[in-house]
C-alpha positions in Angstrom: 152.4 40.6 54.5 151.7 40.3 57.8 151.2 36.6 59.0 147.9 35.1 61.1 148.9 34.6 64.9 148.1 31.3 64.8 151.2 30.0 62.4 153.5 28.0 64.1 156.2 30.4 62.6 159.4 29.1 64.8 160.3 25.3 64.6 161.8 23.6 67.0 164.9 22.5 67.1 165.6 18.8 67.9 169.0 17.8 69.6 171.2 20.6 71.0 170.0 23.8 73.0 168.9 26.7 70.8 170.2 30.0 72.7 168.7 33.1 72.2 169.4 36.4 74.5 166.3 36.7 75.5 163.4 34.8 76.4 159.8 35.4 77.5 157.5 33.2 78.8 154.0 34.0 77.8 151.9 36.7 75.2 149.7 37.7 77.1 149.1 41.7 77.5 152.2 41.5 79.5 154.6 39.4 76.9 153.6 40.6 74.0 154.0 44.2 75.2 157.5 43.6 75.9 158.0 41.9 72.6 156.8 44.8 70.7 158.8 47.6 72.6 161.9 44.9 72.3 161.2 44.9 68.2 160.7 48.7 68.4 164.3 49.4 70.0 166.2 47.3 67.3 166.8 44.3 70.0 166.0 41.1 67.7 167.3 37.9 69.8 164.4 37.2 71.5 161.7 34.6 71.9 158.5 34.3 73.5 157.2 31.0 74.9 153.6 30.8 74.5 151.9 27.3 75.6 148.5 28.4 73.3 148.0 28.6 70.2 148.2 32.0 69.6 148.4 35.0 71.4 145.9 36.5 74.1 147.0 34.8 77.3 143.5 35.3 79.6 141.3 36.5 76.9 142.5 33.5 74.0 141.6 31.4 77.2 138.3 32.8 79.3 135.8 31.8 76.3 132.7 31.5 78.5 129.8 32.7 77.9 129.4 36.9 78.8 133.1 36.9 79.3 133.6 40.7 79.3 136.5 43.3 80.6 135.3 45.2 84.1 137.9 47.8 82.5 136.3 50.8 80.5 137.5 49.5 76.7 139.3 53.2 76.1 141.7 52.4 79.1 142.5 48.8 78.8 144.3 48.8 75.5 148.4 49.7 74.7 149.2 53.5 75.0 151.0 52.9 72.1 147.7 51.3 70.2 144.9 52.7 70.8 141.7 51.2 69.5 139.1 53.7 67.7 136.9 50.8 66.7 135.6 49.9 70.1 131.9 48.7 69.7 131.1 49.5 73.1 132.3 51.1 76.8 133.0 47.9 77.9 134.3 45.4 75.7 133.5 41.5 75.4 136.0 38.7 75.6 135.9 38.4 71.6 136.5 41.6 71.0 139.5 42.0 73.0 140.9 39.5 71.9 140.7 40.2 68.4 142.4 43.9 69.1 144.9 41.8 70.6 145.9 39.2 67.8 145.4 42.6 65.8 148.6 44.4 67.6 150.9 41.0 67.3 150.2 41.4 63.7 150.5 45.0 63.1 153.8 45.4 65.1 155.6 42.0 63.4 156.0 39.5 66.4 154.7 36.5 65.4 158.6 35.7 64.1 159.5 35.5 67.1 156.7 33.4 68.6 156.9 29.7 69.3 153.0 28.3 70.2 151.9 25.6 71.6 154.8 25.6 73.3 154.7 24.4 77.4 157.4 25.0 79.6 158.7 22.6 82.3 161.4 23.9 83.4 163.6 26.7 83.8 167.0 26.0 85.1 169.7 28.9 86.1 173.3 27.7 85.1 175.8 29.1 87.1 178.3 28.3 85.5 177.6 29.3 82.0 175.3 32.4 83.6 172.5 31.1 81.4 168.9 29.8 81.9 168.2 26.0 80.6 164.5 26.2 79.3 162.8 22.9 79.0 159.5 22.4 77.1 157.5 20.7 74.7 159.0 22.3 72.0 162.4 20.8 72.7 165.2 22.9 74.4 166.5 27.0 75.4 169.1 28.3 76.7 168.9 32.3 77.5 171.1 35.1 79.1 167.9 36.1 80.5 164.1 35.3 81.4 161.2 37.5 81.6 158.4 35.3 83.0 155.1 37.1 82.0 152.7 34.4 82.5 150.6 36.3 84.9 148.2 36.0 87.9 145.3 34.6 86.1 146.2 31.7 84.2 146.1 28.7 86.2 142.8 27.5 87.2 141.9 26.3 91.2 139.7 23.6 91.6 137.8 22.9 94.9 139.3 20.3 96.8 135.3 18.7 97.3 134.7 14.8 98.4 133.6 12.9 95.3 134.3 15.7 93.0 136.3 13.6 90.3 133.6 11.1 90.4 131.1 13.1 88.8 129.6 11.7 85.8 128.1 15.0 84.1 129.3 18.0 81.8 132.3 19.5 84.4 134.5 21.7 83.5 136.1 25.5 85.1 135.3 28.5 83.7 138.5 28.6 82.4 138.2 26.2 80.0 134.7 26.2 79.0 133.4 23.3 77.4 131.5 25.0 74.2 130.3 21.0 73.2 128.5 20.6 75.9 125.0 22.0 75.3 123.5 22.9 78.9 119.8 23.8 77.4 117.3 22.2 79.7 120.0 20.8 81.9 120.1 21.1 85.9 123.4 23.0 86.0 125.1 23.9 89.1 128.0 26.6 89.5 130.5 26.9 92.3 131.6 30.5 92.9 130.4 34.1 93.0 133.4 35.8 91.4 134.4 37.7 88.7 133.8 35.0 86.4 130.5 33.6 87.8 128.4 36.6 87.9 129.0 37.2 84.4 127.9 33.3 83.4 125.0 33.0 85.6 123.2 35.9 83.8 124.2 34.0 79.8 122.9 30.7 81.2 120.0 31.3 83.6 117.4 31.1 81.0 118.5 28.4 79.2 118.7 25.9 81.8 116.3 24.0 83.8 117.3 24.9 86.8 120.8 26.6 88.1 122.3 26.3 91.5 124.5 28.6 92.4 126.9 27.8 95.6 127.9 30.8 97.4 130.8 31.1 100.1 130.7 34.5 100.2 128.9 37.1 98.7 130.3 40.1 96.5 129.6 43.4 96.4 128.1 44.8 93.0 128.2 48.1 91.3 126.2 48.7 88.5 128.3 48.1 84.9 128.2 51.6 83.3 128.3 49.8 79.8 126.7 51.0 76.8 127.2 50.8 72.9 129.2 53.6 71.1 127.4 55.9 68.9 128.4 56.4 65.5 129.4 60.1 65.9 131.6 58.8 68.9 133.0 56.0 67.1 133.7 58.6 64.0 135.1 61.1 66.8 137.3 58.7 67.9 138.7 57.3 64.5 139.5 60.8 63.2 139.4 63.9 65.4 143.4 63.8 66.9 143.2 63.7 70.6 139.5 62.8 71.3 140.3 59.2 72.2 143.2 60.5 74.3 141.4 62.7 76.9 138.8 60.0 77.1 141.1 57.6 78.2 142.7 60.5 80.5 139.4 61.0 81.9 138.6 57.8 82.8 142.1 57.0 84.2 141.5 60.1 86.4 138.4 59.3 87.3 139.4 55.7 88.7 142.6 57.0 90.1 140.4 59.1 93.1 139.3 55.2 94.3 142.9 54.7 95.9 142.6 57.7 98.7 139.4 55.1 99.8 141.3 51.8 99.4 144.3 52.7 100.2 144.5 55.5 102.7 140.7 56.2 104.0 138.6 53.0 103.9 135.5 55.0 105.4 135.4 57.6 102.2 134.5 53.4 100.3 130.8 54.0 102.5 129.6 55.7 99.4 130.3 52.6 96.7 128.4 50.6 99.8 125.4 52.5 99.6 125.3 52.6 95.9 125.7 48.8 96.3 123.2 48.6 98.8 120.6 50.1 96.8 120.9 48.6 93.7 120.7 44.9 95.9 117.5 46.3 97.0 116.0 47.7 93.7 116.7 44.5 92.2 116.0 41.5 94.1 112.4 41.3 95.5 112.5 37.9 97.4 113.9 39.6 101.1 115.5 35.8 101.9 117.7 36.0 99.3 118.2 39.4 99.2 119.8 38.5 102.9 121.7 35.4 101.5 123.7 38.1 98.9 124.1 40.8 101.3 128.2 40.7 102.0 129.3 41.0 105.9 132.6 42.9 105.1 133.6 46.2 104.3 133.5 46.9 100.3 136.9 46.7 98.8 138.5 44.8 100.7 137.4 41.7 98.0 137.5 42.7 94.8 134.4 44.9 93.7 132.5 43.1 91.1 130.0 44.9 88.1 127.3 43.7 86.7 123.6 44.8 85.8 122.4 41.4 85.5 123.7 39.0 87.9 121.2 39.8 90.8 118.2 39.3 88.1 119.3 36.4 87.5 119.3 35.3 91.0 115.7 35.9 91.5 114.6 34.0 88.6 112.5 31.4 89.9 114.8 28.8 88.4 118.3 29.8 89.9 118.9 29.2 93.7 121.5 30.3 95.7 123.0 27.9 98.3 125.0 29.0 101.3 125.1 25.5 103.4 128.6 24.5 101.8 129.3 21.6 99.5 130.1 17.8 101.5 130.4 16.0 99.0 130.0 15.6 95.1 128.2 12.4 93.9 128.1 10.8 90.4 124.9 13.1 89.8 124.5 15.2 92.6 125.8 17.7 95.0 125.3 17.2 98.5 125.6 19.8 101.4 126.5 20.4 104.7 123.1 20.6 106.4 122.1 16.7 104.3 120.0 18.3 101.4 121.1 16.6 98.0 120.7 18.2 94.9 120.4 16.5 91.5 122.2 18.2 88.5 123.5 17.3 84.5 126.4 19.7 84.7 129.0 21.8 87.0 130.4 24.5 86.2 133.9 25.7 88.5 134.2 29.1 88.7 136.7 28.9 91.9 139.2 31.0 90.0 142.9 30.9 89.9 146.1 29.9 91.9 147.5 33.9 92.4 149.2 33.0 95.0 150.8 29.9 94.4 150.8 29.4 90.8 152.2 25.8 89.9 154.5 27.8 87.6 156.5 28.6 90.6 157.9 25.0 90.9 158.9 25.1 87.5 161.8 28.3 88.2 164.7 27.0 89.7 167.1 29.6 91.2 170.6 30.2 91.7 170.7 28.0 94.9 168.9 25.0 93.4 165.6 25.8 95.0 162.6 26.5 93.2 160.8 29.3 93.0 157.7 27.8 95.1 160.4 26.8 97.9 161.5 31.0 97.9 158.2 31.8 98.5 157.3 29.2 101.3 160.0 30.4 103.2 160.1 33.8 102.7 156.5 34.5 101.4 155.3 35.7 97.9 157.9 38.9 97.1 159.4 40.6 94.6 161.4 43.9 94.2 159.0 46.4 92.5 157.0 43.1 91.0 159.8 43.0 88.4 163.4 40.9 90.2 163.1 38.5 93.0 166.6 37.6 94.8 168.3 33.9 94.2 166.7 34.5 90.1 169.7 36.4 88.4 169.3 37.4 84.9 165.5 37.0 85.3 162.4 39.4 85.3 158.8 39.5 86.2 155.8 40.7 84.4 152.7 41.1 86.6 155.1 39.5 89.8 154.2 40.2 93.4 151.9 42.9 94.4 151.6 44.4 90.9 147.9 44.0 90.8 145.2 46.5 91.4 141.6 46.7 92.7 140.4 49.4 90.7 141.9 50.4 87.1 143.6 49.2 83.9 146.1 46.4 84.8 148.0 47.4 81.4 149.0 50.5 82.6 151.0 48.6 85.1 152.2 46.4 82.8 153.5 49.4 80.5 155.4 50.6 83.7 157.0 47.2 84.0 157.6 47.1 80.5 159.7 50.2 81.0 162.0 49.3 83.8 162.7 45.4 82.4 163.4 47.3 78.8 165.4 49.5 80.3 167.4 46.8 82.4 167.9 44.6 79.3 169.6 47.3 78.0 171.6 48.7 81.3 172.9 44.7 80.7 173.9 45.2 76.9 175.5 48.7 77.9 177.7 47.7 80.9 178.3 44.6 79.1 177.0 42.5 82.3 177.0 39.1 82.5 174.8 39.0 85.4 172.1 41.2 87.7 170.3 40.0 90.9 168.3 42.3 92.8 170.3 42.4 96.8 168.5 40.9 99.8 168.5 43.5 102.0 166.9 45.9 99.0 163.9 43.2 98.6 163.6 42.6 102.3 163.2 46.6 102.6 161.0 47.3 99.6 158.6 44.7 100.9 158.6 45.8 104.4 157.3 49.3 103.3 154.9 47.6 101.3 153.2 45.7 104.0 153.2 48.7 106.3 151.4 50.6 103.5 149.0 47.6 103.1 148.3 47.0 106.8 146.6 50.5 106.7 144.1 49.8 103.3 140.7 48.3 103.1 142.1 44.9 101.6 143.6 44.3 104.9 141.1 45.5 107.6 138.2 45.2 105.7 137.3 41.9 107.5 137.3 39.7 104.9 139.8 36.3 103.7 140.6 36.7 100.0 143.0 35.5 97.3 145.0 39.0 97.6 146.7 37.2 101.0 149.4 34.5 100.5 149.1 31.6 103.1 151.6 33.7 105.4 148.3 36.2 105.8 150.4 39.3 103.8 148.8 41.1 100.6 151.4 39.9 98.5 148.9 40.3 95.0 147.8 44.6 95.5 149.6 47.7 94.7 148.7 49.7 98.0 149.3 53.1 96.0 148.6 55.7 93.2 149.4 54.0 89.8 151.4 57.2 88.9 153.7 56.5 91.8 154.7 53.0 90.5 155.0 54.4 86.9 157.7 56.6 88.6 159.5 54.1 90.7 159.8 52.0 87.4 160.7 54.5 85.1 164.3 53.5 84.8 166.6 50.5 85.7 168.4 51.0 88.9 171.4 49.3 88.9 172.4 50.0 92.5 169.7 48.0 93.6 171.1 44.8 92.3 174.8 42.8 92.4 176.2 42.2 89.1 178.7 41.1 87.7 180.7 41.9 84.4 180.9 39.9 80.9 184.8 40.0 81.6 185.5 38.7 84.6 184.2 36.0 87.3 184.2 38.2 90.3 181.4 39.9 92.0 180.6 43.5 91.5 178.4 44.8 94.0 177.5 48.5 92.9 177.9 51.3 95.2 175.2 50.9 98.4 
């Protein structure tokens, strides 16, 4: 019998270390992936890490209200699970979530899960070549790490005047506050992103009035969402292949975006004119139809959809403020040009540290600097998203420019999944005691990356946006085909890394 996800089915150990060969830090789409395809090759020492309650990393956590995937539901699921019982083209945050919870189950996981379960530090040994976990659920040790607790999981707050001296509902969106009942209320929300143009439309007509506080506008494309039909559902649950080539379709379809990010940012002019005439069929008032009008080229932020959002926006109780905040008071928000607003509740939709996660300063590396301290010096990097140099024995899930600006991220996640696999098992084979991606192969694989990125629409697009670390690179984006890093992950290569064996202390370096 399958057991719920949210048993707490490992206890902790009190006193020593427990060790286990494996561990991964977070079950998201990403750890929970690599749990199953660990499970389904026979390797059992393993444990994932997970600080919630139960498995879903972004989607247990994003809760608010018309939380939804901007992924078509057919391509943002596990090739190895599809899900026939999709309700609709684009699914809500419930409903992916449930399919999640549904796969830990029905692959047998949960065993090796331990929840609620907050990680403070992770240590490299070198002497022992193992990693020294700490956490609220007591102590690790591992002969390797996979960290896979991904881009979007840490919530940025605004560094406003006043801000923590505000007496009303606050909370981000994030970690949505589902007491607080903002009927009637004069809510405000900071932040046009993702996140806010999907609450804005669930609230407006509840509250009394909503102020939304724009720093920059996004562009829009109409959401292409619709329920499924009944024959379509029926097609999809039991006529082999039909889910299959829809998902191929629509992986097709969103692959022919990258030749306009990527390689020819003028081909994008046709998204901006779709944009631009759905801003003017659906906002009457000219003044603020000016106000949401972005002054950058589209794509080089990341292209938000909705059907709703600008709607909402000309209701004659929302507002949209482009002064910029001063100051927040005990019941206000004040703004740069003197005006002071009165509101109940706020609402941070600011979205996440992506680029320097406070996860970082939890790693510590072979040297005895953090991760964090890497990265300052040498900026945000990875080899192939996956190895970073000074981390031996550890792996990345969703690392450095991994993420994408137009399709499925678990399709790059299932490419990862394939090259750690295959590198946890390279290690078993040659009977390795340790791996660490060389220098000079990092240094190089990031150099061609920039050079690819300094020719896409992200980077001369004219806009500032989390994709760019504070050295100005794209260190977040994938500046290519998807297919093209499926192939450069396919397989583990060794040569790429020093190692050393199980039986002896000296270095190996394989052959350059």
């Amino acid at each position: 019998m399958s057991r719920k996800v949210t048993d707490k089915v490992v206890e902790p150990r009190v006193g020593r270390a427990r060790h286990t060969k494996t561990i991964i830090v977070g079950s998201g789409f990403a750890g929970l992936g690599l749990a199953i395809r660990l499970r389904q090759e026979g390797r059992d020492d393993f444990l994932v890490l997970e600080r919630g309650s139960e498995v879903g990393g972004t989607w247990r956590d994003n809760t608010y209200p018309g939380a939804a995937c901007d992924v078509p539901s057919h391509l943002y699921s596990y090739s190895f699970a599809l899900n026939p019982d999709w309700t609709r083209s684009f699914s809500k945050q419930g409903e992916i979530q449930a399919y999640i919870k549904s796969v830990a189950e029905r692959h047998d996981v949960l065993g090796h899960h331990v929840f609620d379960c907050d990680v403070q530090s992770i240590r490299w040994n070198d002497a022992s070549a193992r990693w020294e976990i700490s956490s609220t659920q007591g102590e690790f040790t591992a002969d390797t790490v996979v960290s896979a607790v991904g881009a979007l999981c840490e919530p940025a707050l605004p560094d406003i005047k006043g801000i923590n001296d505000f007496e009303g509902e606050i909370f981000h969106s994030a970690r949505w506050n589902h007491d607080a009942d903002l009927t009637g209320k004069r809510v405000a929300v900071i932040g046009t992103g993702a996140s806010s143009i999907q609450i804005v439309p669930a609230i407006a007509s509840k509250v009394a009035t909503l102020d939304v506080y724009q720093r920059t506008a996004p562009w829009l494309l109409p959401r292409m969402d619709r329920p499924y039909l009944l024959p379509e559902r029926l097609a999809f649950k039991h006529i082999p292949g039909v889910q299959r080539l829809s998902r191929a379709a629509i992986y097709a379809a969103r692959e022919t975006q990258v030749v306009g990010l990527t390689r020819f940012p003028l081909l994008m002019k046709a998204f901006e004119a779709l944009s631009r005439a759905k801003l003017q069929i659906e906002i009457r008032d000219p003044e603020l139809r000016k106000k949401v009008t972005p002054n950058y080229r589209i794509g080089c932020k990341r292209m938000l959809i909705s059907n709703d959002y600008y709607p909402a926006l000309d209701r004659d109780n929302v507002d949209v403020i482009t002064d910029g905040i001063a100051e927040v008071k005990p019941g206000s928000i004040v703004t740069k040009d003197g005006t002071e607003r009165e509101i109940d509740a706020l609402i941070v939709a600011t979205g996440f540290h992506v680029t320097d996660s406070p996860t970082y300063n939890a790693m510590v590396g072979r040297d005895g600097r953090t991760l964090a301290e890497v990265f300052d010096d040498i900026g945000q990097q990875a080899y192939k998203g996956a190895a970073i140099a000074n981390f031996p024995n550890m792996f990345f899930l969703v690392g450095p420019n991994v993420g994408l600006g137009h399709t499925s991220m678990v399709y790059m996640i299932e490419s990862q999944i394939n090259y750690v696999s295959d590198a946890l098992a390279t290690i078993d084979e040659q009977g390795l005691r340790t791996v660490e991606v060389r220098e000079d192969v990092q240094r190089a694989y990031n150099a061609d990356l920039q050079e690819k990125l300094g020719k896409t629409v992200w980077n001369t697009g004219g806009c500032a946006s989390w994709y760019l670390d504070k050295h100005g690179n794209n260190t977040t984006l994938w500046p290519d085909f998807t297919f093209e890093f499926r192939r450069l992950t396919r397989h583990f290569d060794a040569d790429a890394y020093t190692t050393t064996t199980a039986d002896a202390d000296r270095e190996v370096v394989a052959a350059q």
